[in-house]
FIKE-102914 format. One record per residue (C-alpha): residue number from 1; residue in three letters; x, y, z. Coordinates in steps of 0.25 Angstrom, whole numbers, always signed. Layout:
<recs>
<k: NUM; r: ALA; X: X; Y: Y; Z: Z>
...
</recs>
This chain:
<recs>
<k: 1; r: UNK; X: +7; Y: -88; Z: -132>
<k: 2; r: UNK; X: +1; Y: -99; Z: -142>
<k: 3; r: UNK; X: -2; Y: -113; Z: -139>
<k: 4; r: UNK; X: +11; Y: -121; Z: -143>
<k: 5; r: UNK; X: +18; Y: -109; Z: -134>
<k: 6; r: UNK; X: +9; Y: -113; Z: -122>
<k: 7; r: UNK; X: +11; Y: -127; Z: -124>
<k: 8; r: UNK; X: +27; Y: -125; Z: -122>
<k: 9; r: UNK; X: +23; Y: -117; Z: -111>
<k: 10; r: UNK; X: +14; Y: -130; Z: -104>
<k: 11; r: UNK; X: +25; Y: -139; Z: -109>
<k: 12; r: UNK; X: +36; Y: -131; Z: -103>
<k: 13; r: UNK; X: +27; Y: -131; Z: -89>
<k: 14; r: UNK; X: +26; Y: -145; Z: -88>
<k: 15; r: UNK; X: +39; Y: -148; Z: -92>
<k: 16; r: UNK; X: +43; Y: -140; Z: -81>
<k: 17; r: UNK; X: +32; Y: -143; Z: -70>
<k: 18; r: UNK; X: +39; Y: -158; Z: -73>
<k: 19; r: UNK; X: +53; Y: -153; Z: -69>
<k: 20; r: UNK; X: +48; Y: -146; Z: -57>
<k: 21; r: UNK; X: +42; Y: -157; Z: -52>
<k: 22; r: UNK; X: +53; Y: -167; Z: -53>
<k: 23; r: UNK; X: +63; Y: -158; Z: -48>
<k: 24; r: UNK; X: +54; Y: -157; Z: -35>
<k: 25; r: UNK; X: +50; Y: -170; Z: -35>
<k: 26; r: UNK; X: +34; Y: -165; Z: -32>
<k: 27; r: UNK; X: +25; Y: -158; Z: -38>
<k: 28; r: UNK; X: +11; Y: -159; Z: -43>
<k: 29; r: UNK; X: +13; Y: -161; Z: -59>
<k: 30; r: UNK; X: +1; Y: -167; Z: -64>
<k: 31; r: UNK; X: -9; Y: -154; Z: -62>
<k: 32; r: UNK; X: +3; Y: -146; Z: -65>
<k: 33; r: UNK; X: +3; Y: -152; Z: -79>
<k: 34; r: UNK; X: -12; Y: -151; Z: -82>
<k: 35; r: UNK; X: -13; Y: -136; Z: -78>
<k: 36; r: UNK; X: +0; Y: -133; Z: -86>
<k: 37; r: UNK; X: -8; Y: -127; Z: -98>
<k: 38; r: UNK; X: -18; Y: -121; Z: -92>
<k: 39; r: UNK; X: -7; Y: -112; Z: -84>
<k: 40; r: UNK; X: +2; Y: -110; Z: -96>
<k: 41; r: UNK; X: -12; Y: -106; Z: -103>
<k: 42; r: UNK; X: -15; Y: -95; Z: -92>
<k: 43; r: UNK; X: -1; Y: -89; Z: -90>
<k: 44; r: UNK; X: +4; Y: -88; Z: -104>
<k: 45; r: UNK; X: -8; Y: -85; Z: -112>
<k: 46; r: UNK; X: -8; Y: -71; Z: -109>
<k: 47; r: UNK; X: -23; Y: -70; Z: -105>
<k: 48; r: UNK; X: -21; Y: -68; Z: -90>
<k: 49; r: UNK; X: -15; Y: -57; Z: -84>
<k: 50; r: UNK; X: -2; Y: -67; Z: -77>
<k: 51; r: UNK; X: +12; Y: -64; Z: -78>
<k: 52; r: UNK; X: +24; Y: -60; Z: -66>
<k: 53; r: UNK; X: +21; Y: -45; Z: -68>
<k: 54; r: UNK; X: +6; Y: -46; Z: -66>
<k: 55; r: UNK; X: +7; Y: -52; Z: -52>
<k: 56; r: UNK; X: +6; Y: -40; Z: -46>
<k: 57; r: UNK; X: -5; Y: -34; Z: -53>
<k: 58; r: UNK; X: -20; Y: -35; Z: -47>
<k: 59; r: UNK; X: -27; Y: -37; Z: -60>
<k: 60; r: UNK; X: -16; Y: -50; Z: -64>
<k: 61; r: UNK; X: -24; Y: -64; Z: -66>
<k: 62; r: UNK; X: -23; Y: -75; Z: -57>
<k: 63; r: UNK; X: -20; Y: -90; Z: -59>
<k: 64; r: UNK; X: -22; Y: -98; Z: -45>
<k: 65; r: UNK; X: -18; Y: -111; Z: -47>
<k: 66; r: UNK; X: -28; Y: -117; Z: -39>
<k: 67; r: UNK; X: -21; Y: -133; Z: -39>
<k: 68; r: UNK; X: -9; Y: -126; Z: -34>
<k: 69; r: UNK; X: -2; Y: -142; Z: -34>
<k: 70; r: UNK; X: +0; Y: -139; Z: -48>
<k: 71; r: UNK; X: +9; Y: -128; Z: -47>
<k: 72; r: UNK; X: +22; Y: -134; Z: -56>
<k: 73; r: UNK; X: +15; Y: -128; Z: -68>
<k: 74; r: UNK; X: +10; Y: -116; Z: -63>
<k: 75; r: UNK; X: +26; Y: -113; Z: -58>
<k: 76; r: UNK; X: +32; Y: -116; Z: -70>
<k: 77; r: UNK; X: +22; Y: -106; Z: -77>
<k: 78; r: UNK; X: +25; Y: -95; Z: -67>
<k: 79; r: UNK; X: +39; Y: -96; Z: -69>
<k: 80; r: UNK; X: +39; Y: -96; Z: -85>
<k: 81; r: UNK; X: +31; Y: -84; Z: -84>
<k: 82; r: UNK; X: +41; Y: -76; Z: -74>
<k: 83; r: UNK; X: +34; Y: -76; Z: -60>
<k: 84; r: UNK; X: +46; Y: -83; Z: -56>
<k: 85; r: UNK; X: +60; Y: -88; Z: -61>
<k: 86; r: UNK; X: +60; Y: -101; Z: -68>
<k: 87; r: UNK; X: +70; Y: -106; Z: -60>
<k: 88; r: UNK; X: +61; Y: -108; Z: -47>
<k: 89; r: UNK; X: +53; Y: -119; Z: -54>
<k: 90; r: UNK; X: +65; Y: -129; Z: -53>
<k: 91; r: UNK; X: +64; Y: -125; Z: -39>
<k: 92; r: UNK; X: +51; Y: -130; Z: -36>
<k: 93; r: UNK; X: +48; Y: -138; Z: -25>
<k: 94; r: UNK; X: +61; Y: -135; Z: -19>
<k: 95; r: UNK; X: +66; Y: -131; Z: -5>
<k: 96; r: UNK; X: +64; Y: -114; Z: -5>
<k: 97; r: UNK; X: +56; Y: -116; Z: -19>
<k: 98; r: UNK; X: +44; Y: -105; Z: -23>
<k: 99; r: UNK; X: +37; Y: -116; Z: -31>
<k: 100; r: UNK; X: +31; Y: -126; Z: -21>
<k: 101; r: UNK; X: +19; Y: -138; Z: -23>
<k: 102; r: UNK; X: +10; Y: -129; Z: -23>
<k: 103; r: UNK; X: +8; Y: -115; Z: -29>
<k: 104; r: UNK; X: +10; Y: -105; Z: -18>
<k: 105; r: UNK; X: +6; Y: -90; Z: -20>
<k: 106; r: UNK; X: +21; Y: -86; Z: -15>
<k: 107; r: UNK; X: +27; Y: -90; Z: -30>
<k: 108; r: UNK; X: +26; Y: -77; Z: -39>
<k: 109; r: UNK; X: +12; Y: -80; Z: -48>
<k: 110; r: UNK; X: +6; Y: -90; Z: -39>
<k: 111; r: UNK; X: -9; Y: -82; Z: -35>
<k: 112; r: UNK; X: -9; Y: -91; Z: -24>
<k: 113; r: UNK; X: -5; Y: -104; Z: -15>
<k: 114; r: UNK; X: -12; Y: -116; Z: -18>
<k: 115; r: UNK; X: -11; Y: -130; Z: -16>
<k: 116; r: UNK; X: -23; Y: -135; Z: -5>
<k: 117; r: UNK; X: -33; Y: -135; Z: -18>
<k: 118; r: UNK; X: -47; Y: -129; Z: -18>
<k: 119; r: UNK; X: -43; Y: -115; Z: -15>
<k: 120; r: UNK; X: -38; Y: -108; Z: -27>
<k: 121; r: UNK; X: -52; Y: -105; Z: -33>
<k: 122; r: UNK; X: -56; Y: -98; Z: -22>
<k: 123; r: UNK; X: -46; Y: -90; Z: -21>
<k: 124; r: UNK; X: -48; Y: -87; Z: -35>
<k: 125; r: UNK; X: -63; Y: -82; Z: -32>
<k: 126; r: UNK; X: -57; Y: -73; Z: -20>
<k: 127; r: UNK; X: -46; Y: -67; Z: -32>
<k: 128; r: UNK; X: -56; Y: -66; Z: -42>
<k: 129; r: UNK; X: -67; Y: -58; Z: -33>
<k: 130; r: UNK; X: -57; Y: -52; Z: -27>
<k: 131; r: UNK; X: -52; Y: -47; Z: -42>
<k: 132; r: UNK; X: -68; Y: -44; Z: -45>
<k: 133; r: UNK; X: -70; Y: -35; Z: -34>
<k: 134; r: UNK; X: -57; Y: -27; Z: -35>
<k: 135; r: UNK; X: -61; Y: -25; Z: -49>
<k: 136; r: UNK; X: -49; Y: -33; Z: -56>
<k: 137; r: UNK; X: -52; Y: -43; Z: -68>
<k: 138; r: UNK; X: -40; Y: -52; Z: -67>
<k: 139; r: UNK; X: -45; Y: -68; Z: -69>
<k: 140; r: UNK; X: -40; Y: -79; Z: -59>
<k: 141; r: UNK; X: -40; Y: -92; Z: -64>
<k: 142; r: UNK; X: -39; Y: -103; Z: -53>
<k: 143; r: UNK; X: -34; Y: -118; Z: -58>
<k: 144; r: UNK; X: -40; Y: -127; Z: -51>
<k: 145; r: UNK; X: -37; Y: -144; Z: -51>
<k: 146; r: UNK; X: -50; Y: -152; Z: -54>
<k: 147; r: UNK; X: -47; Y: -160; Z: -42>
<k: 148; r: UNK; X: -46; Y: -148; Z: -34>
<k: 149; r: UNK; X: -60; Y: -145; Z: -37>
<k: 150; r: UNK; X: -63; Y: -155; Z: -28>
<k: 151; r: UNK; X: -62; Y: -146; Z: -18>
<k: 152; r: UNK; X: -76; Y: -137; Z: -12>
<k: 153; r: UNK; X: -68; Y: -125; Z: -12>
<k: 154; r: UNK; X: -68; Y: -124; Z: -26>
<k: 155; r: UNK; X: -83; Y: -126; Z: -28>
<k: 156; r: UNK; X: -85; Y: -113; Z: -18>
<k: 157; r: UNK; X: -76; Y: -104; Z: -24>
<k: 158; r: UNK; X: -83; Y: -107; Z: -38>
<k: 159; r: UNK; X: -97; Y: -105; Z: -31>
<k: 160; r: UNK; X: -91; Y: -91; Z: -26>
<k: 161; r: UNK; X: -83; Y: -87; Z: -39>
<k: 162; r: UNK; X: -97; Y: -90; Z: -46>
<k: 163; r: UNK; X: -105; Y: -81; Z: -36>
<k: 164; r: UNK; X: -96; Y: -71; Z: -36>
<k: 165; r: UNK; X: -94; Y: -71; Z: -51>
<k: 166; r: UNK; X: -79; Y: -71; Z: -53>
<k: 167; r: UNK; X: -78; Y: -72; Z: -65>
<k: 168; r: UNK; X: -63; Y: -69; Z: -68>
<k: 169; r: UNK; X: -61; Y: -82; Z: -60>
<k: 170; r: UNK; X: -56; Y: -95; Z: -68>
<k: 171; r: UNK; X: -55; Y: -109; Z: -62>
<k: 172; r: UNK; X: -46; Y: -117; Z: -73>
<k: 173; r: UNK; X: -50; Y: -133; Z: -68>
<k: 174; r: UNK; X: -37; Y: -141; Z: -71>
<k: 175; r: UNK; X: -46; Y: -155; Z: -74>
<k: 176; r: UNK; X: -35; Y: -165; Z: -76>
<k: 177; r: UNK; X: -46; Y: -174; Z: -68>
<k: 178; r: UNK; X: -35; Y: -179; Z: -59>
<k: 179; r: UNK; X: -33; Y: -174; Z: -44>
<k: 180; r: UNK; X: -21; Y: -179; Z: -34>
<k: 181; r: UNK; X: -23; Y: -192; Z: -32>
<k: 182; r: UNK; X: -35; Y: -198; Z: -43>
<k: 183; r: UNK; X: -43; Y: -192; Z: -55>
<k: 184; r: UNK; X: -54; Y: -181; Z: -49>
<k: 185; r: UNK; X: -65; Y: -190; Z: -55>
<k: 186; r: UNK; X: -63; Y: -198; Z: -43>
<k: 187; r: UNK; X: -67; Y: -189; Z: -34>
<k: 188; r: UNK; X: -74; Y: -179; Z: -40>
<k: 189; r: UNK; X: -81; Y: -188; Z: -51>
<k: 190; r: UNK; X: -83; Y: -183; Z: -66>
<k: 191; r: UNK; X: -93; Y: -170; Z: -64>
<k: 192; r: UNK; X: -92; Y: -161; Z: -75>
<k: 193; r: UNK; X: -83; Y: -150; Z: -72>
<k: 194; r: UNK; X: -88; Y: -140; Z: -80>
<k: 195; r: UNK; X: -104; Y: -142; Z: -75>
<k: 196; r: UNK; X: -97; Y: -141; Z: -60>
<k: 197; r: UNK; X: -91; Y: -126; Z: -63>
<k: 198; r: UNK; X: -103; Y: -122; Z: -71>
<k: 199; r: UNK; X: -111; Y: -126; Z: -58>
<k: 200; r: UNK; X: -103; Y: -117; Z: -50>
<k: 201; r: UNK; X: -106; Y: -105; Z: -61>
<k: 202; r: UNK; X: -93; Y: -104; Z: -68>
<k: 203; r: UNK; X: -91; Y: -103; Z: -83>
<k: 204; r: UNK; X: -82; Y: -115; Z: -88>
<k: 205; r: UNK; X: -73; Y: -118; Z: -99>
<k: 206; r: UNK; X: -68; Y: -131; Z: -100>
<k: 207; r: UNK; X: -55; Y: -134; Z: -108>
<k: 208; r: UNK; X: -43; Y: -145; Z: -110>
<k: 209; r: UNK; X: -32; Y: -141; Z: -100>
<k: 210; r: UNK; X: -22; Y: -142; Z: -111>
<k: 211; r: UNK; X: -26; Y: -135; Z: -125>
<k: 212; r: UNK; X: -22; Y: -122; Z: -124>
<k: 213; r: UNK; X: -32; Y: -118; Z: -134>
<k: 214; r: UNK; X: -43; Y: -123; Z: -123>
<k: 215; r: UNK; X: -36; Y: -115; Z: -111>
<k: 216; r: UNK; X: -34; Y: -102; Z: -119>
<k: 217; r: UNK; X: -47; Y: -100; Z: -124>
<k: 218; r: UNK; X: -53; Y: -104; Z: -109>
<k: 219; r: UNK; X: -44; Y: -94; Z: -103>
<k: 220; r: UNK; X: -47; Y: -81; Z: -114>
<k: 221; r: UNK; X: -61; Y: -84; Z: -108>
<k: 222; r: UNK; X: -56; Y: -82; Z: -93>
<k: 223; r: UNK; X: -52; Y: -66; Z: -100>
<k: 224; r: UNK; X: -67; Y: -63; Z: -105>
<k: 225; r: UNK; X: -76; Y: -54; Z: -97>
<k: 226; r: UNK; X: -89; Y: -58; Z: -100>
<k: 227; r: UNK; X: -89; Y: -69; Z: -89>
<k: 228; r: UNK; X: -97; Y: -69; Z: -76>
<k: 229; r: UNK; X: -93; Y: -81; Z: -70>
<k: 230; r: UNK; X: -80; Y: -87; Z: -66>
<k: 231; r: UNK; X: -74; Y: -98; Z: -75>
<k: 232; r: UNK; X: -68; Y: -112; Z: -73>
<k: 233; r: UNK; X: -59; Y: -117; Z: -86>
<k: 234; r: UNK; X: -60; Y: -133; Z: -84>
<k: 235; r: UNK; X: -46; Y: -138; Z: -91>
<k: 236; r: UNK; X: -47; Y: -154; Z: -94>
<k: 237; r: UNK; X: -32; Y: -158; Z: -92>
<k: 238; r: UNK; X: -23; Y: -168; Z: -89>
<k: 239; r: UNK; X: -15; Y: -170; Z: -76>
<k: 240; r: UNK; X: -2; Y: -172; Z: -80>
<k: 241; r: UNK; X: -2; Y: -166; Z: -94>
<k: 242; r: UNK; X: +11; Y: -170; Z: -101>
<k: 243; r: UNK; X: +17; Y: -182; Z: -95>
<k: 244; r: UNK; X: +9; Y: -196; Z: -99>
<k: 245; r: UNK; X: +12; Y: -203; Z: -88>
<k: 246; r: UNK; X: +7; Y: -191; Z: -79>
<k: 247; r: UNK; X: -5; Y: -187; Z: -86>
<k: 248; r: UNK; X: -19; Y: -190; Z: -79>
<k: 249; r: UNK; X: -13; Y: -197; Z: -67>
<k: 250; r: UNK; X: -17; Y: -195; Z: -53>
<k: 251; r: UNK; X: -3; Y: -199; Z: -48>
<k: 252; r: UNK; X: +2; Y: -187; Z: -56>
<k: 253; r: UNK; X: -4; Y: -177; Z: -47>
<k: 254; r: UNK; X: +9; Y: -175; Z: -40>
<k: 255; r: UNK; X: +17; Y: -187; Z: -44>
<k: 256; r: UNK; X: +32; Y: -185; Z: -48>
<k: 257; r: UNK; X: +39; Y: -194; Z: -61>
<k: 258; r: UNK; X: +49; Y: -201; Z: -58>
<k: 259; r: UNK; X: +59; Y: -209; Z: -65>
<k: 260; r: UNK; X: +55; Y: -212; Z: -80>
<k: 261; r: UNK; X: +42; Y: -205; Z: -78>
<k: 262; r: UNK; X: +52; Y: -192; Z: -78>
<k: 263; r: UNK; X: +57; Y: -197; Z: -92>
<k: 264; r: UNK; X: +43; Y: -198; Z: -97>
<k: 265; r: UNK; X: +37; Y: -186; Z: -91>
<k: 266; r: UNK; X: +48; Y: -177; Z: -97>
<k: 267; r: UNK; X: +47; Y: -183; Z: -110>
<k: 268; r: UNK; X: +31; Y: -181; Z: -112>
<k: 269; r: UNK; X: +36; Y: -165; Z: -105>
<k: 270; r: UNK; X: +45; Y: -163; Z: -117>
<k: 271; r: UNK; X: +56; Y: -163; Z: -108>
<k: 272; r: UNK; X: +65; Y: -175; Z: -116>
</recs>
């Protein structure tokens, strides 16, 4: 697909992740919202092996979505590219629903449950070594939250995926430098997040989180098989991307518009 295609793409996504979320009344909109293009990158570029027919097959690529609270877009994404019906994304977060608050390995082209965060590069590092010992050459590409960083877990699996050198692995950092309740500088100060993965021993790329150009090119990078070490693509974005009000805001972590912030937010969507 070309860029202006891929844009549609993103802004259909957030359109819908919006309607989802108002429909149930909860959801986690703003993470949703910064990782919109770097999902529509990965699934409709055609530079990963990741479609409904593929699921199946050993040597298919894996996306773990590793901030598994930002699921709305990731759901809408699955659905336009046929893992399920369209028609279940108006059913999310429901009684009886498939598509809950958290991604859940049960819904067809979800790798595996996430929600409690820290986890989803490790079990990255066990699918990749389990991959380089099997003799496959499939990629995993784990996104992880910048606030979920926090957590130690995360600091040992890149220790391990460095030691073992798996390099097929790809972290993809969502940086929209705002975690649930306050802005990760609060907590985690201003350290350089590139020097901190090359002190690990992983190969980095940093890009912005929203110019297609910048997350293509990053990903073709992913394909090439001259690397030794595993590779953490560092996206600056903005929580919230799309909707002013929303944009760079703590509360809009898991906060839900209401009354004439719906009008605003559907007009800044393209959905008036």
């Amino acid at each position: 697909m070309d860029i202006n295609t891929l844009k549609q793409k993103a802004s259909w996504v957030r359109q819908k992740s919006f309607q989802m979320q108002i429909n149930a009344g909860k959801g986690h909109l703003g993470g949703a919202f910064s990782i919109t293009d770097i999902l529509v990158a990965i699934y409709y570029s055609g530079i990963f092996k990741l479609s409904p027919k593929k699921q199946k097959e050993s040597n298919r690529d894996r996306v773990i979505l590793s901030k598994g609270h930002a699921c709305l877009a990731l759901y809408c994404v699955l659905a336009d590219k046929g893992y399920f019906p369209k028609s279940e994304l108006d059913k999310h977060g429901q009684n009886g629903t498939i598509l809950g608050g958290h991604s859940d390995h049960l819904i067809p082209g979800v790798e595996i449950t996430t929600g409690s965060l820290g986890h989803g590069l490790g079990i990255g590092c066990g699918i990749t070594l389990a991959a380089k010992l099997s003799g496959h050459d499939f990629s995993t590409l784990v996104i992880l939250g910048d606030g979920e960083c926090s957590e130690g877990s995360i600091w040992e699996a890149a220790s391990f995926a460095t030691q073992q050198k798996l390099s097929n692995l790809i972290a993809i950092v969502d940086s929209n430098k705002v975690a649930a309740t306050t802005f990760t500088k609060n907590f985690t100060g201003n350290y350089p997040w590139a020097a901190k993965w090359r002190s690990f021993g992983w190969n980095v790329i940093q890009v912005d989180g929203h110019n297609f150009k910048q997350i293509l090119n990053s990903l073709k990078k992913v394909k090439q098989k001259n690397r030794s070490k595993p590779l953490v693509i560092i996206a600056n974005t903005i929580k919230g991307k799309g909707v002013s009000f929303m944009e760079n805001d703590p509360h809009w972590h898991h906060g839900v518009a209401k009354g004439e912030q719906i009008e605003i937010a559907k007009k800044d969507l393209g959905l008036l």
